[in-house]
C-alpha positions in Angstrom: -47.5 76.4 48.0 -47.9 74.5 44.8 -47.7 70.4 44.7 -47.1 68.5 41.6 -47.2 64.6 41.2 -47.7 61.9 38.5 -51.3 61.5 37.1 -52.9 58.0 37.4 -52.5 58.0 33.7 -48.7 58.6 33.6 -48.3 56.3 36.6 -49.8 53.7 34.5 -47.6 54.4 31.5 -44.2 54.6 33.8 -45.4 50.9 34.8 -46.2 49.7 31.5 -42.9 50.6 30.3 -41.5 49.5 33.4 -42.9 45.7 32.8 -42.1 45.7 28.9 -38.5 46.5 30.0 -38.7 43.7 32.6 -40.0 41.1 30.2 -37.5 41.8 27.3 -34.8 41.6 29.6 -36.1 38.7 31.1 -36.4 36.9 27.7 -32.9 37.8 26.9 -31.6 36.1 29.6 -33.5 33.3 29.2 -32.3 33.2 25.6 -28.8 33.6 27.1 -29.0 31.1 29.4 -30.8 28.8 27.1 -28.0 29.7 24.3 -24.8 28.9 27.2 -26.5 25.9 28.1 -26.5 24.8 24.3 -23.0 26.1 24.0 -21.6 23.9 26.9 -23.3 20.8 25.6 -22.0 21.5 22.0 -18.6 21.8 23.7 -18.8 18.6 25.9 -19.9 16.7 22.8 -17.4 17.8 20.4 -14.6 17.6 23.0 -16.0 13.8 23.6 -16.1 13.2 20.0 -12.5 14.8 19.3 -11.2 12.5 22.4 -12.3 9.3 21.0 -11.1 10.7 18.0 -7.8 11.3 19.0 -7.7 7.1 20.7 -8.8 5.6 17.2 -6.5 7.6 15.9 -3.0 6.4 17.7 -5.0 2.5 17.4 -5.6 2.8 14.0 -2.7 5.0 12.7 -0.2 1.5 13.5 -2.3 -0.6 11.5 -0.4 -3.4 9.7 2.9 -2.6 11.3 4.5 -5.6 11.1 8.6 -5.6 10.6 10.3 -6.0 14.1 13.7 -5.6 15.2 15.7 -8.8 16.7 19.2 -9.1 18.2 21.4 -11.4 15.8 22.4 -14.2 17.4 26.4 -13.8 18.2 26.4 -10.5 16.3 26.9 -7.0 17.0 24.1 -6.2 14.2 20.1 -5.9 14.6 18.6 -8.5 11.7 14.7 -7.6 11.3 11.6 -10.4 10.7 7.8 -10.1 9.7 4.7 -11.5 11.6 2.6 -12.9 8.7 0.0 -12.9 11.9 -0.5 -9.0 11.0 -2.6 -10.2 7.6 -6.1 -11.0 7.9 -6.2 -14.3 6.0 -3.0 -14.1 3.8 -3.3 -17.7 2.5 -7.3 -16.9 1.3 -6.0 -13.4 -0.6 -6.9 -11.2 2.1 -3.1 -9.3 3.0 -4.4 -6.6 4.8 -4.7 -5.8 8.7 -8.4 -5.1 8.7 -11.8 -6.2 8.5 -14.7 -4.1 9.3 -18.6 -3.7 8.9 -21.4 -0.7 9.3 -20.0 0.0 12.5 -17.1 -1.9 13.4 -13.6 -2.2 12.6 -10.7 -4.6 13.8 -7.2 -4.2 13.3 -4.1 -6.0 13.5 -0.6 -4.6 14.5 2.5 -5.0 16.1 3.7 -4.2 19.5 7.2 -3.1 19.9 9.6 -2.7 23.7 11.8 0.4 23.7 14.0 -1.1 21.6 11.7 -1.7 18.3 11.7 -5.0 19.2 8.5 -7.3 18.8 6.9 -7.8 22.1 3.4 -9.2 21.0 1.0 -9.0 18.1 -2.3 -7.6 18.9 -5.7 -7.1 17.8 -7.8 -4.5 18.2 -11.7 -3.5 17.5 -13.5 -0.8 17.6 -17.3 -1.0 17.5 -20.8 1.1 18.6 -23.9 -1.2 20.3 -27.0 1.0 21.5 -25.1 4.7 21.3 -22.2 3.4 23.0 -18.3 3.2 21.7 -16.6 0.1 22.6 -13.1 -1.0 22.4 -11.8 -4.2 22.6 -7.7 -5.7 22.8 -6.5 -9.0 22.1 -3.4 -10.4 22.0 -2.8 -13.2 19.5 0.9 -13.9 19.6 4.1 -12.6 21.9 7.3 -13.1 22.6 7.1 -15.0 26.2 10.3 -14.1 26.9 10.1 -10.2 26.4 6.5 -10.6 27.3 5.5 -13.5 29.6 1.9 -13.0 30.1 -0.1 -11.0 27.9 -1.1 -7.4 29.7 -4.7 -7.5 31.2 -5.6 -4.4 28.8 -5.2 -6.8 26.0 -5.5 -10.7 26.9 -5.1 -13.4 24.5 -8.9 -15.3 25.4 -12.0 -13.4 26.0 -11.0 -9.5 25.5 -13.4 -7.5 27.9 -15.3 -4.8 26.0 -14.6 -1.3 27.3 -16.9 1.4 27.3 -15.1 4.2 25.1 -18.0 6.8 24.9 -21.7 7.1 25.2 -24.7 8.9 23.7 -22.9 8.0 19.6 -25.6 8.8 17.1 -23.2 7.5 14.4 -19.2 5.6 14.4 -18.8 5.1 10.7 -15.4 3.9 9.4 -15.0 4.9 5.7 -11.7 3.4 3.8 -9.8 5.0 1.2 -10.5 3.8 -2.3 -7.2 3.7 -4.2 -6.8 5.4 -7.1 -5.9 2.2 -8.9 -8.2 -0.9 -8.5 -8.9 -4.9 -9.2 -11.3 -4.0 -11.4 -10.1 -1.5 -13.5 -7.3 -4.3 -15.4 -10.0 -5.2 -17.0 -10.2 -1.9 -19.2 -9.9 -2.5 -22.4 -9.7 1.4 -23.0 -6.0 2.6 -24.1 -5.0 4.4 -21.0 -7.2 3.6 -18.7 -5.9 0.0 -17.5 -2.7 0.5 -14.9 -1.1 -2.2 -16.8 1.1 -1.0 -18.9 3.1 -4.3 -19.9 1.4 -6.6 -21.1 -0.8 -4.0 -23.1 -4.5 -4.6 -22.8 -5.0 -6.0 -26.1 -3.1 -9.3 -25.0 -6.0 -9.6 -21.7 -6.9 -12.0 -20.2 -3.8 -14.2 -21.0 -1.2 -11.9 -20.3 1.3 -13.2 -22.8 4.6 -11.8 -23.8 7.4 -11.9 -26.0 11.0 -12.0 -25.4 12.8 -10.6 -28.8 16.6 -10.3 -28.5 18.9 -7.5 -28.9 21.7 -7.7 -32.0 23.8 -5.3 -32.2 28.0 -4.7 -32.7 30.1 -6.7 -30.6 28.7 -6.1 -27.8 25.2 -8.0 -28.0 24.4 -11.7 -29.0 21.2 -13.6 -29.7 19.7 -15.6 -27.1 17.3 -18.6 -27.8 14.1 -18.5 -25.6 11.1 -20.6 -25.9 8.4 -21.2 -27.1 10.0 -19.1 -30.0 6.7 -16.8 -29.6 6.4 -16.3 -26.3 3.3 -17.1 -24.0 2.7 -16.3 -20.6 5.9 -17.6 -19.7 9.4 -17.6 -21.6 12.9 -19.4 -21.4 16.0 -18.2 -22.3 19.3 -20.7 -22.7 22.3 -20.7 -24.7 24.0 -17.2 -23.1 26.9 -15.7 -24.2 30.1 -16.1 -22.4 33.0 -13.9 -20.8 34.5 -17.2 -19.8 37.5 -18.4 -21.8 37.1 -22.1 -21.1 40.5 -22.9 -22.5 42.6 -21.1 -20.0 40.0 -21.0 -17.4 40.1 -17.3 -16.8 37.3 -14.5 -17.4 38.2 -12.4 -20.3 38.9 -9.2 -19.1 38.7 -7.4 -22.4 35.1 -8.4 -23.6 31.6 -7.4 -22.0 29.3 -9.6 -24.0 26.3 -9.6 -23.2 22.7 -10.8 -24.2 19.6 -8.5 -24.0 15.9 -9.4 -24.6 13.1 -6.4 -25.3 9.7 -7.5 -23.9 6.8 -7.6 -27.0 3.0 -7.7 -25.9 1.8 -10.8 -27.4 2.6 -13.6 -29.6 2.0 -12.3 -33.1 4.3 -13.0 -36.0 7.8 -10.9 -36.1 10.2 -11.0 -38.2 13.8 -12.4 -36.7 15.3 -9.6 -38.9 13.0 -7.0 -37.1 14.9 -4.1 -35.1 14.0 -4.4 -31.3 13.5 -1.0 -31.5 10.5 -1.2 -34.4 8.7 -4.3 -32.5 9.3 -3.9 -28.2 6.0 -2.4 -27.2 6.5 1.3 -25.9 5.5 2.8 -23.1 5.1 6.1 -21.4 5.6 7.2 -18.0 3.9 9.8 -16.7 6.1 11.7 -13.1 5.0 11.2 -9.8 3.6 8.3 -10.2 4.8 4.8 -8.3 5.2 2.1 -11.0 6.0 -1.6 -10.4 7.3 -4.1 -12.5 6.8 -7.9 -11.4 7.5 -11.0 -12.2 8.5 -14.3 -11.5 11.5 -17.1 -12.3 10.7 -20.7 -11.2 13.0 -22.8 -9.9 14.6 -25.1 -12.3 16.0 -28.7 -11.0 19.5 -29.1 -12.6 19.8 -25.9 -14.3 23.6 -24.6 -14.1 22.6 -21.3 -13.5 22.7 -21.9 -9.8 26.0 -21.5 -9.9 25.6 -17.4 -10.8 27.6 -15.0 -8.9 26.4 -12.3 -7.3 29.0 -9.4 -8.0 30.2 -11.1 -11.0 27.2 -12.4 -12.9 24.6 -9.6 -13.8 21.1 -10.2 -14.7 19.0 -7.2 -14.5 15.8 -5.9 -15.8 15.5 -1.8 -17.0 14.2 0.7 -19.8 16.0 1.4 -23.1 15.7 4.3 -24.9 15.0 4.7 -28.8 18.9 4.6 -29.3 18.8 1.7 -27.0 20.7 4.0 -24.2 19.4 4.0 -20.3 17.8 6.7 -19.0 19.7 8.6 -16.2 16.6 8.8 -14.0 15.9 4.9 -14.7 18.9 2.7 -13.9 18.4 -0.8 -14.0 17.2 -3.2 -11.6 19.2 -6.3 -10.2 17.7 -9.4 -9.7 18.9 -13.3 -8.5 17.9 -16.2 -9.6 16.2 -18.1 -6.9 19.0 -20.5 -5.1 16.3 -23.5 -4.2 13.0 -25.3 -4.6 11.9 -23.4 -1.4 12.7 -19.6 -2.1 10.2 -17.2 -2.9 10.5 -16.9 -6.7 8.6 -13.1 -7.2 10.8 -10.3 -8.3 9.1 -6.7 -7.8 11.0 -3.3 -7.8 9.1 0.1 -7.4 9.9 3.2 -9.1 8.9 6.2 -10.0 10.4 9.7 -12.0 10.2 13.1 -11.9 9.5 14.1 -15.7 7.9 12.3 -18.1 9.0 9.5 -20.2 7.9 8.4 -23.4 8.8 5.7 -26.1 10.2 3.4 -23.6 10.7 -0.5 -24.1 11.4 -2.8 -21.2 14.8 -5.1 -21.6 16.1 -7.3 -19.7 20.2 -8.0 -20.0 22.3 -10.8 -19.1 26.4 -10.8 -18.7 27.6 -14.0 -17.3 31.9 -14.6 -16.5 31.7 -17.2 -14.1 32.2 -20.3 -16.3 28.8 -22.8 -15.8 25.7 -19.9 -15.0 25.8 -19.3 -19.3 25.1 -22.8 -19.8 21.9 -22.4 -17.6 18.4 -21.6 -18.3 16.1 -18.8 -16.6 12.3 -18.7 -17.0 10.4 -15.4 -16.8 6.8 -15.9 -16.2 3.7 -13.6 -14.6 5.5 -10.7 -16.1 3.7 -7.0 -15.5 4.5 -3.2 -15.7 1.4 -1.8 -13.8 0.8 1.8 -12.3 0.7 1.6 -8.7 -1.3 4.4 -6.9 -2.6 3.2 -3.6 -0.7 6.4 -2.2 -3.6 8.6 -4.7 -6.7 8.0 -2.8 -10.5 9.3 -2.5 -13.3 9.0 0.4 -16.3 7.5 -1.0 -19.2 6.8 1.6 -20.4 3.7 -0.2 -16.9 2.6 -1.0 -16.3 -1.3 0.0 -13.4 -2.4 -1.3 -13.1 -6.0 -2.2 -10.8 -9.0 -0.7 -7.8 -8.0 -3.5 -8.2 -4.5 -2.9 -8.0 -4.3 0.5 -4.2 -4.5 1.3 -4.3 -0.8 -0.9 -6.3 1.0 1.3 -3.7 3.8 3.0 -6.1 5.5 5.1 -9.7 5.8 6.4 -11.5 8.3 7.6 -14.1 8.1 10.5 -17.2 10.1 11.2 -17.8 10.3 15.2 -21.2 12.2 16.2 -22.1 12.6 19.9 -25.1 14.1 21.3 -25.1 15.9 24.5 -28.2 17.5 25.9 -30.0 17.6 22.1 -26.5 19.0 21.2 -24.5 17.3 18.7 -21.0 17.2 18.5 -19.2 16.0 14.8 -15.6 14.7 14.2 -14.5 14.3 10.6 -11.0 12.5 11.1 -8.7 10.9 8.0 -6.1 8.7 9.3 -3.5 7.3 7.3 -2.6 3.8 7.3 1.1 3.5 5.4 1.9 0.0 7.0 -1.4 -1.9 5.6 -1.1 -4.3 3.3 2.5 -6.9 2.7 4.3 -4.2 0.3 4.6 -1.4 2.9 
């Protein structure tokens, strides 16, 4: 009978295949241990990252809130007040809720009960020492009767620091840089200052002109001084709908008196057409405009007897025909009633299609008998483009103390490392209730 068997030399061949097969499979799962390992910290430190992510976002996304609701006092209505405490240093320029450095950031907001009404005012910081995320809470004001003692999560001396996350290669907090800024009213390039009214020719003095409105029956000269405007203007001597002889408002007539604003104090002719010398301007849609402006209080001026409802005084755009736009109705305003009230008149708009050849009036129709005798003083007068809501992320971006009640968002940069594995979080949160306007 015949035997048959492996040689030494196939033997030896079977076995070297054998260990090639061993060691490549080997490697591989090395490599796929090795790569699951990686995975998991990659997960762990992006999950970390996201997580603390997800905190600044609820701090931060209430930063500057500010308006709370309160129960009127024998009334069935809510009435509503605002914490100046929210602003950073209001009475030194800075209006916003927020101060930060390389890697910190505090904020201030308001704390609300179930009701939406104001429990405390708080302030909160985020900031990283030695690869670790801290948060701190402090409360600086509260109501001690919704509130009375401060919550030991947020005291009002000597906030503990808490220990948000470790291992943080970088916390950066990056703020949005509006698309409208301090600096760029000083443009003297045609269109590229926000300031529409007065035009940048008239910089830095910002004056204006006042020229009245003659036309039919309908519309009467008004004096103003100084004659040539400056940066501020008085009107006096309005026409009446008051009959003073029998005491009664006459029904029949709507006189009124209406004054186009003129960039500058050049020489005009008093024969001039509003419509040839009130400085145009053009608005472009979707864009937030503002116009501002201010009327001091004068002692002993008769128009403090103006009625709302009856008296009108209001500021809008006219047409080349002198006609209001549809989309642009006119703005009421008041004059201010004493010595103490706040004396800045602001309305915001915006339109949907564009405008052009536009001139800025403002019109006056008094029926009550003493508020024509009065006088009313426009000063600090602006059209500007307002586009804090138009923003851009800029690494190096610091905005300055003026600027920094327009930043609507920021975004933060979060990396963790776990295990040599690094974990990244790219989050933009906005910021709507920043700054006094919002």
């Amino acid at each position: 009978m015949k035997r048959s068997g492996f040689t030494l030399m196939e033997l030896m061949v079977y076995i070297a295949i054998v260990g090639v097969v061993v060691i490549v499979a080997g490697q591989a799962f090395s490599n796929s241990t090795k790569m699951r390992v990686r995975t998991e910290s990659m997960i762990k430190a992006n999950a970390a990252a996201e997580d603390a992510g997800m905190l600044i976002q609820e701090d931060i996304s209430q930063m500057g809130a500010k308006s709370a609701k309160e129960s009127g006092s024998g009334s069935a209505s809510d009435v509503f007040f605002k914490s100046n405490l929210v602003y950073m240093d209001a009475e030194n320029g800075d209006s916003s809720s927020f101060r930060m450095n390389a890697d910190s950031l505090i904020l201030r907001r308001m704390r609300y009960d179930s009701d939406g009404r104001f429990l405390s005012i708080e302030e909160v910081a985020w900031f990283k020492r030695n690869k670790q995320l801290f948060r701190t809470c402090k409360t600086i004001d509260r109501d001690k009767s919704r509130l009375p003692s401060a919550p030991e999560t947020c005291p009002e001396s000597d906030p503990a620091s808490v220990e948000m996350l470790d291992d943080v290669e970088t916390f950066k907090a990056i703020p949005a840089k509006p698309a409208v800024v301090s600096s760029d009213y000083s443009s003297s390039v045609a269109g590229v200052s926000p300031r529409l009214l007065p035009s940048t020719s008239s910089m830095p003095d910002q004056a204006f002109r006042l020229f009245p409105r003659v036309q039919g029956t309908d519309f009467y000269a008004v004096d103003s001084d100084p004659e040539r405007g400056g940066t501020h203007v008085t009107l006096m001597n309005f026409i009446s709908n008051f009959d003073e002889e029998t005491q009664k408002v006459i029904e029949s007539s709507k006189k009124a008196n209406q004054v186009f604003v003129v960039g500058g104090t050049g020489n005009i002719s008093p024969s001039s057409a509003w419509s040839e010398v009130c400085t145009k301007v053009n608005l472009k849609p979707n864009v937030e405009y503002e116009i501002t402006f201010r009327i001091p209080y004068l002692d002993n001026n008769k128009l403090r007897s103006f009625a709302p409802g009856m008296d009108h005084m209001t500021v809008g755009f006219r047409n080349m025909d002198g006609q209001m736009d549809s989309e642009l109705p006119d703005f009421s305003f008041y004059p201010p009633a004493d010595g103490n009230a706040n004396n800045r008149r602001s309305m915001r708009f915006s339109v949907k299609n564009p405008k052009e050849n536009l001139c800025l009036a403002f019109t006056f129709a008094f029926y009550s008998p003493m508020a024509p005798m009065g006088k009313i003083t426009i000063s600090n007068l602006e059209l500007n483009r307002v586009e804090s809501s138009n923003f851009v992320f800029e690494d190096s971006y610091v905005p300055v103390k003026s600027d920094k009640a327009k930043v609507k968002a920021f975004k933060f940069k979060i990396q963790v490392r776990r295990n040599g594995e690094s974990g990244d979080v790219a989050l933009v949160v906005p910021t709507p209730s920043n700054g006094p306007r919002d």
